[in-house]
LUMLOMI-705060 format. One record per atom (N, C-alpha, C, O, CB): x, y, z; residue in three letters. Coordinates in steps of 0.2 Angstrom, whole numbers, padded with zeros to 4 digits, always signed. Each point is the difference from the previous one (the first is absolute). Glycine has a CB too. Layout:
N
XYZALA ...
end
This chain:
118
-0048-0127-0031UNK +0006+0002+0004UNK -0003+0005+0006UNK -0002+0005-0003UNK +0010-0007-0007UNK -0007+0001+0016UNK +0000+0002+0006UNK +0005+0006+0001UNK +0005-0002-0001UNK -0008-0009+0005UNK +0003+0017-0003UNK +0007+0007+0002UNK -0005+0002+0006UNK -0007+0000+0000UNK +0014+0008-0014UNK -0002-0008+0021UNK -0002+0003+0003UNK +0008+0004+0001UNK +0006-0001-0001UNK -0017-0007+0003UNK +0006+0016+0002UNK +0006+0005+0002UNK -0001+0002+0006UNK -0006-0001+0003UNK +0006+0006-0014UNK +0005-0003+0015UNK +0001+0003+0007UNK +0000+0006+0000UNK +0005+0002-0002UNK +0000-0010+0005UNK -0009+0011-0001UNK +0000+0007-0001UNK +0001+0003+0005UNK -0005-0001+0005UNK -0002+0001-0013UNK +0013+0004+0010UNK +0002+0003+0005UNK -0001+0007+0002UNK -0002+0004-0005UNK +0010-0012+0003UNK -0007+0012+0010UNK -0002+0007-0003UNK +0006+0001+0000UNK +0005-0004+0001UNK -0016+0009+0003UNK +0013+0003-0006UNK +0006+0002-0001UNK +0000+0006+0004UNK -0006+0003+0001UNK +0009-0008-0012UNK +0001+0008+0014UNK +0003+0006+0004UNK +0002+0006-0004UNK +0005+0000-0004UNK +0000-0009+0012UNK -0008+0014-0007UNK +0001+0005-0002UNK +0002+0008+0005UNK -0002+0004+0004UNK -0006-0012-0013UNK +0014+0008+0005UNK +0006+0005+0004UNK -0001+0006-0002UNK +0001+0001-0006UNK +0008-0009+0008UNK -0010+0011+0002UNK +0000+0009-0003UNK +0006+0004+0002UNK +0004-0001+0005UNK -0016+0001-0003UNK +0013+0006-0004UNK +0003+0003+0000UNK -0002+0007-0001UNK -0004+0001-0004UNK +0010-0009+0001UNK -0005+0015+0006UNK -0004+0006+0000UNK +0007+0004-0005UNK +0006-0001+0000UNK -0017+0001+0015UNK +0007+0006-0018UNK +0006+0002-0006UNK -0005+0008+0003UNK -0005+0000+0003UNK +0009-0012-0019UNK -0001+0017+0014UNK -0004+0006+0000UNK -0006+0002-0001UNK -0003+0003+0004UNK +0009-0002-0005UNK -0007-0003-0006UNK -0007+0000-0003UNK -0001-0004-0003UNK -0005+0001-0004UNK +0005+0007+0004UNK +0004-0016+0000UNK -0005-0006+0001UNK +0001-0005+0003UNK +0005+0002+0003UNK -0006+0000-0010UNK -0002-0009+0009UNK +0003-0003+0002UNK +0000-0007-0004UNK -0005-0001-0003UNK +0004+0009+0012UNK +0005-0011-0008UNK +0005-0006-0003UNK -0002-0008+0003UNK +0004-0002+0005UNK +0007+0011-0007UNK -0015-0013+0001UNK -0001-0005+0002UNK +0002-0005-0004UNK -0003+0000-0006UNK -0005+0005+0012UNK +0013-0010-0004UNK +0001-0006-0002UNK -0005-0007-0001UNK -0002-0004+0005UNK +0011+0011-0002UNK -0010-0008-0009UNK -0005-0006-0002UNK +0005-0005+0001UNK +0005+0000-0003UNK -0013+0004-0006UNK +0007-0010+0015UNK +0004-0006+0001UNK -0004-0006-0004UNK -0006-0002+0001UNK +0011+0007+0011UNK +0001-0008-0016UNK -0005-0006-0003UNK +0002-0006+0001UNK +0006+0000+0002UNK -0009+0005-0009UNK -0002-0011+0007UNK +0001-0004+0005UNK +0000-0007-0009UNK -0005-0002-0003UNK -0003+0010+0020UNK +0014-0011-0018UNK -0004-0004-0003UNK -0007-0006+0000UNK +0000-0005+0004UNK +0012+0010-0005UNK -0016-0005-0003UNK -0007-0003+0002UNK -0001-0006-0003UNK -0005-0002-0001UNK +0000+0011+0002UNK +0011-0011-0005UNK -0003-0009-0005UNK +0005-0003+0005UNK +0006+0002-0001UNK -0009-0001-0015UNK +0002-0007+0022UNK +0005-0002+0002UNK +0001-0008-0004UNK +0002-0005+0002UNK -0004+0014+0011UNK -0002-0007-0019UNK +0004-0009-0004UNK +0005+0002-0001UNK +0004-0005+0001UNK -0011-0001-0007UNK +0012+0012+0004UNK +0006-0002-0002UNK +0003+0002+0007UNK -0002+0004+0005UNK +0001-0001-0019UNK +0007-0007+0014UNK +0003+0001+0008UNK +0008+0002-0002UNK +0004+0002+0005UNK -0012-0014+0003UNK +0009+0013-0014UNK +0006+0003+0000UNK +0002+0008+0001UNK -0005+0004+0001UNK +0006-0013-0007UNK +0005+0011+0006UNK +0001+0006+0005UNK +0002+0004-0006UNK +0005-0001-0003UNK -0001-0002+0016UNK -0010+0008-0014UNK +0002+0005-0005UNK -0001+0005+0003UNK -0005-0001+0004UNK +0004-0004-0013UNK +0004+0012+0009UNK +0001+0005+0003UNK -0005+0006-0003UNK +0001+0001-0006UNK +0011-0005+0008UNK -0016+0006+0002UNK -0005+0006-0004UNK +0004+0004-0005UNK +0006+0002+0002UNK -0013-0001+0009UNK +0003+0000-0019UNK +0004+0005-0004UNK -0002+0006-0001UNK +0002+0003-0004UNK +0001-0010+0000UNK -0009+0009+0011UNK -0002+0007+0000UNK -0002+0002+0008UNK -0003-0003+0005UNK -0003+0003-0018UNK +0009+0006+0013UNK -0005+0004+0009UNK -0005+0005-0004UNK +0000+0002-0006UNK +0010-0001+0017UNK -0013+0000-0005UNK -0007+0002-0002UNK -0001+0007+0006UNK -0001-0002+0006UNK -0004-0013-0011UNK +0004+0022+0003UNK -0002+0005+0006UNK -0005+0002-0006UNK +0000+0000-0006UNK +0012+0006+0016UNK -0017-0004-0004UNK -0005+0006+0002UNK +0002+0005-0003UNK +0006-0001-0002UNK -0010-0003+0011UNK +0002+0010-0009UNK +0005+0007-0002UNK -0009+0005+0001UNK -0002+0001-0006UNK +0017-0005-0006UNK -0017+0005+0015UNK -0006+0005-0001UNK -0003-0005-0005UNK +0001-0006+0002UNK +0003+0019-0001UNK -0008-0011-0006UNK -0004-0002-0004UNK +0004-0004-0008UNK -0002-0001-0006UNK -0007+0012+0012UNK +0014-0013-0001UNK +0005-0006-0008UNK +0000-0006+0005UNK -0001+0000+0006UNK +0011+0009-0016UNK -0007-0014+0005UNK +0003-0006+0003UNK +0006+0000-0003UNK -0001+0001-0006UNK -0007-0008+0008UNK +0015+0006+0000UNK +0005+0000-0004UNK +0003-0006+0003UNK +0000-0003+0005UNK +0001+0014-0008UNK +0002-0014-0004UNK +0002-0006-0004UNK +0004-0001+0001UNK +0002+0002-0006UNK -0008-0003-0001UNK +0014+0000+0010UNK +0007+0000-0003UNK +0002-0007+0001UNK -0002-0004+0004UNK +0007+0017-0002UNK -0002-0014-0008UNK +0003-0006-0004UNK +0006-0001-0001UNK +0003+0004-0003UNK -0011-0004-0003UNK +0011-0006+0012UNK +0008+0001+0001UNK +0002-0003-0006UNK +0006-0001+0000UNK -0004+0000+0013UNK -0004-0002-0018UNK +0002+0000-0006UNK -0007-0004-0005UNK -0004-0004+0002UNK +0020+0004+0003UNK -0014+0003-0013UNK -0003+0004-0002UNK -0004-0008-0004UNK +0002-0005-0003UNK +0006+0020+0002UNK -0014-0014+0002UNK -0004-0011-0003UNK +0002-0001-0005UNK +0002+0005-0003UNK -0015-0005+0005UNK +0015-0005-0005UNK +0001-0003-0004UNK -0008-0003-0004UNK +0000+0001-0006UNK +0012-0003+0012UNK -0017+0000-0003UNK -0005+0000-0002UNK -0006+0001+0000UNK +0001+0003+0006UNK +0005-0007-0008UNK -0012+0004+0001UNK -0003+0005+0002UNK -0004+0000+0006UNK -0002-0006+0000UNK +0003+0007-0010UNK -0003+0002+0015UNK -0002+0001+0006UNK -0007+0002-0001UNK -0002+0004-0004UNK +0013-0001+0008UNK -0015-0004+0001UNK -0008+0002+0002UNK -0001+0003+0009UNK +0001-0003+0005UNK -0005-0008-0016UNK +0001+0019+0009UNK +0001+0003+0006UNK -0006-0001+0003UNK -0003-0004-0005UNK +0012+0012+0003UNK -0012-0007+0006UNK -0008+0001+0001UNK -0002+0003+0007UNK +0004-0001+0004UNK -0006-0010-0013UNK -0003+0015+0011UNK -0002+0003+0005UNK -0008-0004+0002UNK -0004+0002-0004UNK +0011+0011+0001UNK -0008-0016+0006UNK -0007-0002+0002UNK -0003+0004+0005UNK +0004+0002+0004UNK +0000-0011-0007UNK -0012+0010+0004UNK -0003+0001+0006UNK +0000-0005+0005UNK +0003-0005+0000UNK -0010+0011-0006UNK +0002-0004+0010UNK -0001-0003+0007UNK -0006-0006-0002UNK -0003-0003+0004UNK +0007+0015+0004UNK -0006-0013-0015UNK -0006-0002-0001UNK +0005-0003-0008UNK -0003+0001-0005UNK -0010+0008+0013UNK +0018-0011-0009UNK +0004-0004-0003UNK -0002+0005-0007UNK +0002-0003-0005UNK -0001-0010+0012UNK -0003+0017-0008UNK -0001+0004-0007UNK +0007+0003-0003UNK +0004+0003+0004UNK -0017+0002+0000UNK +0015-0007-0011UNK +0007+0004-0001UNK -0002+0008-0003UNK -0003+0003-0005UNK +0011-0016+0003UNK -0003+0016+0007UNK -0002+0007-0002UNK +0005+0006-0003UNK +0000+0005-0003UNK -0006-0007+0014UNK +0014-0006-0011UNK +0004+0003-0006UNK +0003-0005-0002UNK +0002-0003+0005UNK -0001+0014-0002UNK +0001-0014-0008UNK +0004-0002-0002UNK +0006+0001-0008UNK -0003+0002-0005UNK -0007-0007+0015UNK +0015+0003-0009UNK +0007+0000-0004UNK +0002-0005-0004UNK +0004-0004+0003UNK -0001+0010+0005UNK -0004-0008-0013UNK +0005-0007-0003UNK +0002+0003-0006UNK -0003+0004-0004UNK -0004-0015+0006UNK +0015+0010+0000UNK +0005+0004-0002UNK +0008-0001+0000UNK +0004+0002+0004UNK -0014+0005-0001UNK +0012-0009-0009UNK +0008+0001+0001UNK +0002+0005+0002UNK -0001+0004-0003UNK +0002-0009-0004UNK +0003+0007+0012UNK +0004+0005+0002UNK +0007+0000-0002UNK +0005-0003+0003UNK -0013+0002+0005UNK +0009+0005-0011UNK +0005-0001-0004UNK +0006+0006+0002UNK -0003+0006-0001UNK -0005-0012-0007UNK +0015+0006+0011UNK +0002+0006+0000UNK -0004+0006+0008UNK +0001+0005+0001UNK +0001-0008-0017UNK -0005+0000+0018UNK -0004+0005+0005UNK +0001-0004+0007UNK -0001-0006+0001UNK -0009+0012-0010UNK +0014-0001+0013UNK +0000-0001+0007UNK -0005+0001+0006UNK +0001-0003+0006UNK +0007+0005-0011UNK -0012+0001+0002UNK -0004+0003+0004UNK -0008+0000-0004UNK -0001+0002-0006UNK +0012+0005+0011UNK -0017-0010-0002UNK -0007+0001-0003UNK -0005+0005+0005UNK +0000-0001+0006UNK +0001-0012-0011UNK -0003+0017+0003UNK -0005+0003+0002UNK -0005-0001+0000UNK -0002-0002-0006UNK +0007+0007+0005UNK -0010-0005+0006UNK -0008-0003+0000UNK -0005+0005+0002UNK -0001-0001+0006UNK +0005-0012-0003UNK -0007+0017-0005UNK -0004+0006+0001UNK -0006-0003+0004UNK -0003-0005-0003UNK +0007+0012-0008UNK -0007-0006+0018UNK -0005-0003+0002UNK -0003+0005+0003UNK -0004-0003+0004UNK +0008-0008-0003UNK -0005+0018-0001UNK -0002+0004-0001UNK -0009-0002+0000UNK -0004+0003+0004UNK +0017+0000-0008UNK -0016-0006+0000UNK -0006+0000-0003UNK -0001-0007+0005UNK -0004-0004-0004UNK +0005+0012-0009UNK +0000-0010+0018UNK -0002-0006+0006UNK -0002+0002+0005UNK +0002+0005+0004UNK +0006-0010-0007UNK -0013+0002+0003UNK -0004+0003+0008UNK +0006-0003+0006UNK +0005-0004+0001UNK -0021+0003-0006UNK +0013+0005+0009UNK +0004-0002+0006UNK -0002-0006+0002UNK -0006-0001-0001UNK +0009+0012+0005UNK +0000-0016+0000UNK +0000-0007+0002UNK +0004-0005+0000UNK +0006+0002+0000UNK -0014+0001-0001UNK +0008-0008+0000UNK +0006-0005+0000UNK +0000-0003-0007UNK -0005+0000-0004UNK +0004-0003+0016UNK +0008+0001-0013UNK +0002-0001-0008UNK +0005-0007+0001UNK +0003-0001+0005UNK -0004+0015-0010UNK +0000-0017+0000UNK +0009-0004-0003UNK +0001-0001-0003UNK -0005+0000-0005UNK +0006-0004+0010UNK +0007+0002-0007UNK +0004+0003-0004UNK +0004-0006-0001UNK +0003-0003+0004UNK -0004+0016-0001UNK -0002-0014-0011UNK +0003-0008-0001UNK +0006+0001-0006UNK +0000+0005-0004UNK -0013-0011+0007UNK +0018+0003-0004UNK +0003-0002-0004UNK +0003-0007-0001UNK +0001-0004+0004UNK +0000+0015-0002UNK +0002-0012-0010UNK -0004-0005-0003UNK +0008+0000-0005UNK +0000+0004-0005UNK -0016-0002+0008UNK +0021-0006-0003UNK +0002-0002-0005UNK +0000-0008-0001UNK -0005-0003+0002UNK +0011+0014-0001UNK +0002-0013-0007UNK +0000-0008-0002UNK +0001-0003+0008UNK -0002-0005+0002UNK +0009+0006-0017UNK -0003+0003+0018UNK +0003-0003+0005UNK -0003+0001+0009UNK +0003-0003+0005UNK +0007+0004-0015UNK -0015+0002+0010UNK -0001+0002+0007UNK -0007+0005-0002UNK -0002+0003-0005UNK +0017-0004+0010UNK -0019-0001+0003UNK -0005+0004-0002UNK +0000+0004+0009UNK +0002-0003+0005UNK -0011-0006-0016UNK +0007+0014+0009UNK +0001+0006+0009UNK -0007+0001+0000UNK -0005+0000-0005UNK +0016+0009+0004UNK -0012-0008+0010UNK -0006+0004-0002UNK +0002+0004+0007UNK +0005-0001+0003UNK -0015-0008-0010UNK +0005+0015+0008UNK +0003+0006+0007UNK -0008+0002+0001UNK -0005-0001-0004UNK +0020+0007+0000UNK -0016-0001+0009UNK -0008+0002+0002UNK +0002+0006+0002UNK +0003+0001+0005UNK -0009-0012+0000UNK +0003+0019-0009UNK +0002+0004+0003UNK -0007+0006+0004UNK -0006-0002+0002UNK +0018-0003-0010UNK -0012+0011+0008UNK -0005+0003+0002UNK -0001+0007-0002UNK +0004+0004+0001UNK -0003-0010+0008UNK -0007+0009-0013UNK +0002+0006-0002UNK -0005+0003+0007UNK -0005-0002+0003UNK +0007+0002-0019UNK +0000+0004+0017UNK -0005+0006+0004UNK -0003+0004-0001UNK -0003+0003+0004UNK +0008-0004+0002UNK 
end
């Protein structure tokens, strides 16, 4: 069996806060076999040295997060019911600076986004 994926880039929007600043991870869905319209079930910001996760409502089953390098190495990854939680926090802290993406992965839909640490 043959999968091919379309891998799109995504647009990343910032925002300046005082003493941090806030960039939005845009995701783009990347398996274009399925052609029906399902609605992303997470956004995705930058925050300094986190990724935050919020979940307009809460998985039913279980989800796989993952951060890749620029050389496809995974440098974090999440398989995990989320149960009750609105919000995921992703510490990336310990990432060298350069380019990253940020995949997500449930039954119904797979995301992917490209972002930048500096």
């Amino acid at each position: 069996m043959l999968l091919s994926f379309i891998t799109t880039a995504a647009n990343v929007t910032s925002e300046s806060h005082d003493s941090y600043k806030i960039r939005a991870i845009q995701l783009e869905k990347w398996d274009q076999s399925s052609r029906s319209v399902t609605p992303n079930p997470i956004e995705c910001y930058l925050i300094d040295k986190d990724i935050e996760v919020r979940f307009f409502k809460y998985p039913e089953t279980p989800i796989t997060i993952q951060i890749k390098d620029t050389y496809g190495n995974i440098v974090y990854q999440n398989m995990d019911v989320i149960n009750q939680q609105e919000i995921l926090n992703i510490e990336i802290d310990q990432l060298q600076p350069g380019s990253y993406e940020f995949f997500y992965f449930d039954e119904k839909i797979s995301l992917k986004g490209k972002f930048e640490i500096e």
